[in-house]
GULO-239099 format. One record per atom (N, C-alpha, C): residue in one letter; x, y, z. Coordinates in steps of 0.1 Angstrom, whole numbers, plus 5000, padded with zeros to 4 digits. Atoms other than C-alpha are relative to their C-alpha. Last residue first. Layout:
residues N
AXYZ
...
***
This chain:
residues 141
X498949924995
X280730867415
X500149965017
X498950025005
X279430567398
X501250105002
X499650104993
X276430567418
X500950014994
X499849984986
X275330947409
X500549865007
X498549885002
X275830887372
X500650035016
X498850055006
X273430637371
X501150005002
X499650124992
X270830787391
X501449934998
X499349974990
X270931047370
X500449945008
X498649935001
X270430847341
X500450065010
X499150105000
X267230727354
X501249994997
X499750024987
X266031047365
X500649845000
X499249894993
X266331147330
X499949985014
X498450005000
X264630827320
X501650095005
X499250104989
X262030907343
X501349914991
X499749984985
X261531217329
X500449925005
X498749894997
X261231087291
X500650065009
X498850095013
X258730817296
X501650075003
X500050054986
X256531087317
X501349925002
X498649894989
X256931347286
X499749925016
X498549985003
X255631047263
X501150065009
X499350134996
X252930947282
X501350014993
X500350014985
X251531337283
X501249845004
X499349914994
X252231357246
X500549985015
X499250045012
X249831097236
X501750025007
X499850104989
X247331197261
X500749914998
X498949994987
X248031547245
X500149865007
X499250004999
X247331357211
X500650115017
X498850084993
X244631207214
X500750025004
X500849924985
X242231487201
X500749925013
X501749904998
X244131487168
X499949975009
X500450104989
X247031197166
X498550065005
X501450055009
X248531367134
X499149945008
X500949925009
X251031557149
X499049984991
X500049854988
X252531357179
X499150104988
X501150004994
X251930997155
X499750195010
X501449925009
X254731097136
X499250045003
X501750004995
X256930997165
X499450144992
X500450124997
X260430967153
X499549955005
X499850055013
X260931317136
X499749835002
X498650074994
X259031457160
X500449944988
X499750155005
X257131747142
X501049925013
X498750084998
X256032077157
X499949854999
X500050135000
X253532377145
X501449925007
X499250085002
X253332727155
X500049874998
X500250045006
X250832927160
X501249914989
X499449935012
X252133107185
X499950034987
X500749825000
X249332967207
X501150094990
X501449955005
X250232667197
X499650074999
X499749975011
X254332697204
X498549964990
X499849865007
X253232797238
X500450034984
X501249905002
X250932507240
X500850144995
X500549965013
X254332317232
X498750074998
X499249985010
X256032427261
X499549974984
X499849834999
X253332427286
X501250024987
X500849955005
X252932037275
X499950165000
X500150015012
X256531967283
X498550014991
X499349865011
X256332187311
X500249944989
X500449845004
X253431987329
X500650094990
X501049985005
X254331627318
X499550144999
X501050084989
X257931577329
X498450064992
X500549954986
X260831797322
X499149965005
X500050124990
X262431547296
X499750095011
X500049984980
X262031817271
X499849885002
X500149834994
X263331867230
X499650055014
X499249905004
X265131557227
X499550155001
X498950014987
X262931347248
X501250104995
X500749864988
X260031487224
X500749995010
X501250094987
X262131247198
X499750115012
X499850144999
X264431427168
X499049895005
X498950024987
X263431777169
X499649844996
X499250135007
X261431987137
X501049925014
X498650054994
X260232307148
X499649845000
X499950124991
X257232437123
X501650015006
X501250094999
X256232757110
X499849935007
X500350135003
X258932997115
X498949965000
X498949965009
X260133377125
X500249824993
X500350115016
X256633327142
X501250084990
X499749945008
X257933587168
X499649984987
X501449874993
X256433397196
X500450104990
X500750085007
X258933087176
X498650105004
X499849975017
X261833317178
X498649924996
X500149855007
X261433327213
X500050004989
X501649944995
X260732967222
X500250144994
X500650075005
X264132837199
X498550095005
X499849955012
X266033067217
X498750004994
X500949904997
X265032927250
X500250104986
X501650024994
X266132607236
X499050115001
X500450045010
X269332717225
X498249985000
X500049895006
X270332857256
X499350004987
X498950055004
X269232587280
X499850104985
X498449915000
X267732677307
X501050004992
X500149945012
X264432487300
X500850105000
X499949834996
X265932237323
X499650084988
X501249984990
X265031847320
X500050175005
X501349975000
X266631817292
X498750015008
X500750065000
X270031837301
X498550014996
X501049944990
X272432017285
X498949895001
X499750044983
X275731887273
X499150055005
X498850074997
X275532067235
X499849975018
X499749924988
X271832277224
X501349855008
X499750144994
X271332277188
X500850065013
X499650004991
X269432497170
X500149925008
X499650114989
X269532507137
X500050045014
X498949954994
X267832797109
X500249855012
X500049874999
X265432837083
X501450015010
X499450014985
X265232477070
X500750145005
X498749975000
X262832487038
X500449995018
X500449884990
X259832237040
X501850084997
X499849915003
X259332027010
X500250115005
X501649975001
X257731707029
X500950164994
X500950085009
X261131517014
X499050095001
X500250035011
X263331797023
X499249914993
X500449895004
X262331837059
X499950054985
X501749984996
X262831477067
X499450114989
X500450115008
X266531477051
X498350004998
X500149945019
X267231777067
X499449924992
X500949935003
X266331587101
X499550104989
X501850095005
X267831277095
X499050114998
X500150035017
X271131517088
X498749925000
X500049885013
X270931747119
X499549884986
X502149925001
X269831447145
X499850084990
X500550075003
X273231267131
X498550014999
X499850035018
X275131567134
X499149914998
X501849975011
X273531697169
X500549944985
X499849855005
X277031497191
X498449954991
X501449905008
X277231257212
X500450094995
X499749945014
X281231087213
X498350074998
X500850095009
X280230847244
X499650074989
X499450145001
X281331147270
X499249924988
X498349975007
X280431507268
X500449884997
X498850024994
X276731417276
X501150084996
X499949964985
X273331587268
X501049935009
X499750134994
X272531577235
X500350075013
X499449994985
X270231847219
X500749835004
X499550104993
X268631927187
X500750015016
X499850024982
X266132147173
X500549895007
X499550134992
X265232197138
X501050075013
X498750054986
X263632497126
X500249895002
X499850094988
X261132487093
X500950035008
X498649964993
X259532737070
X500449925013
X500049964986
X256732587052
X501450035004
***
């Protein structure tokens, strides 16, 4: 299978960076035999925006099926936008026929009839930590 990976941090501060998502996730992709077609990693962007260049990349090339699967760390790495658009986002990489792994939630691709309500508590999870961060940030200024 032809794989993408897909990272994203989302400070400047506390040294983040995609190296550590890039190498678990080669690692992944070489054990289940998948080649890695191409990176895209999206620097200081939040994930609650699908404004983010890499990202929208990522969706076009995947309506193009110039891939199989995309490959992302935790579904908080690929959206923290909350339930609707993180399920709109991977229907569109259904209907493309596209597949997608977390690397640290198996369960997201093998979870069969479960899995949007899977999904669903995960992209809830992930928004309110992104509003918990914000929060954060906004008392400290």
């Amino acid at each position: 299978m032809r794989s993408v990976l897909y990272t994203r941090v989302s400070t400047r501060d506390k040294g983040q960076e995609t190296a550590n998502q890039l190498r678990q996730l080669r690692e992944f992709c070489a054990a289940q035999g998948w080649s890695v077609e191409h990176d895209y990693e999206d620097h200081h962007q939040s994930g609650g925006s699908a404004y983010r260049a890499q990202f929208m990349a990522t969706m076009v090339d995947a309506a193009q099926r110039k891939f199989d699967v995309v490959v992302f760390w935790a579904l908080d790495r690929f959206s923290r936008g909350g339930v609707y658009e993180t399920h709109v986002y991977l229907k569109r990489l259904d209907e493309a026929g596209v597949r997608f792994r977390s690397f640290t939630e198996p369960y997201l691709d093998s979870c069969g009839m479960f899995r949007d309500a899977v999904i669903s508590i995960l992209a809830v999870i992930a928004k309110q930590e992104r509003l918990r961060i914000r929060r954060r940030i906004a008392t400290r200024t």
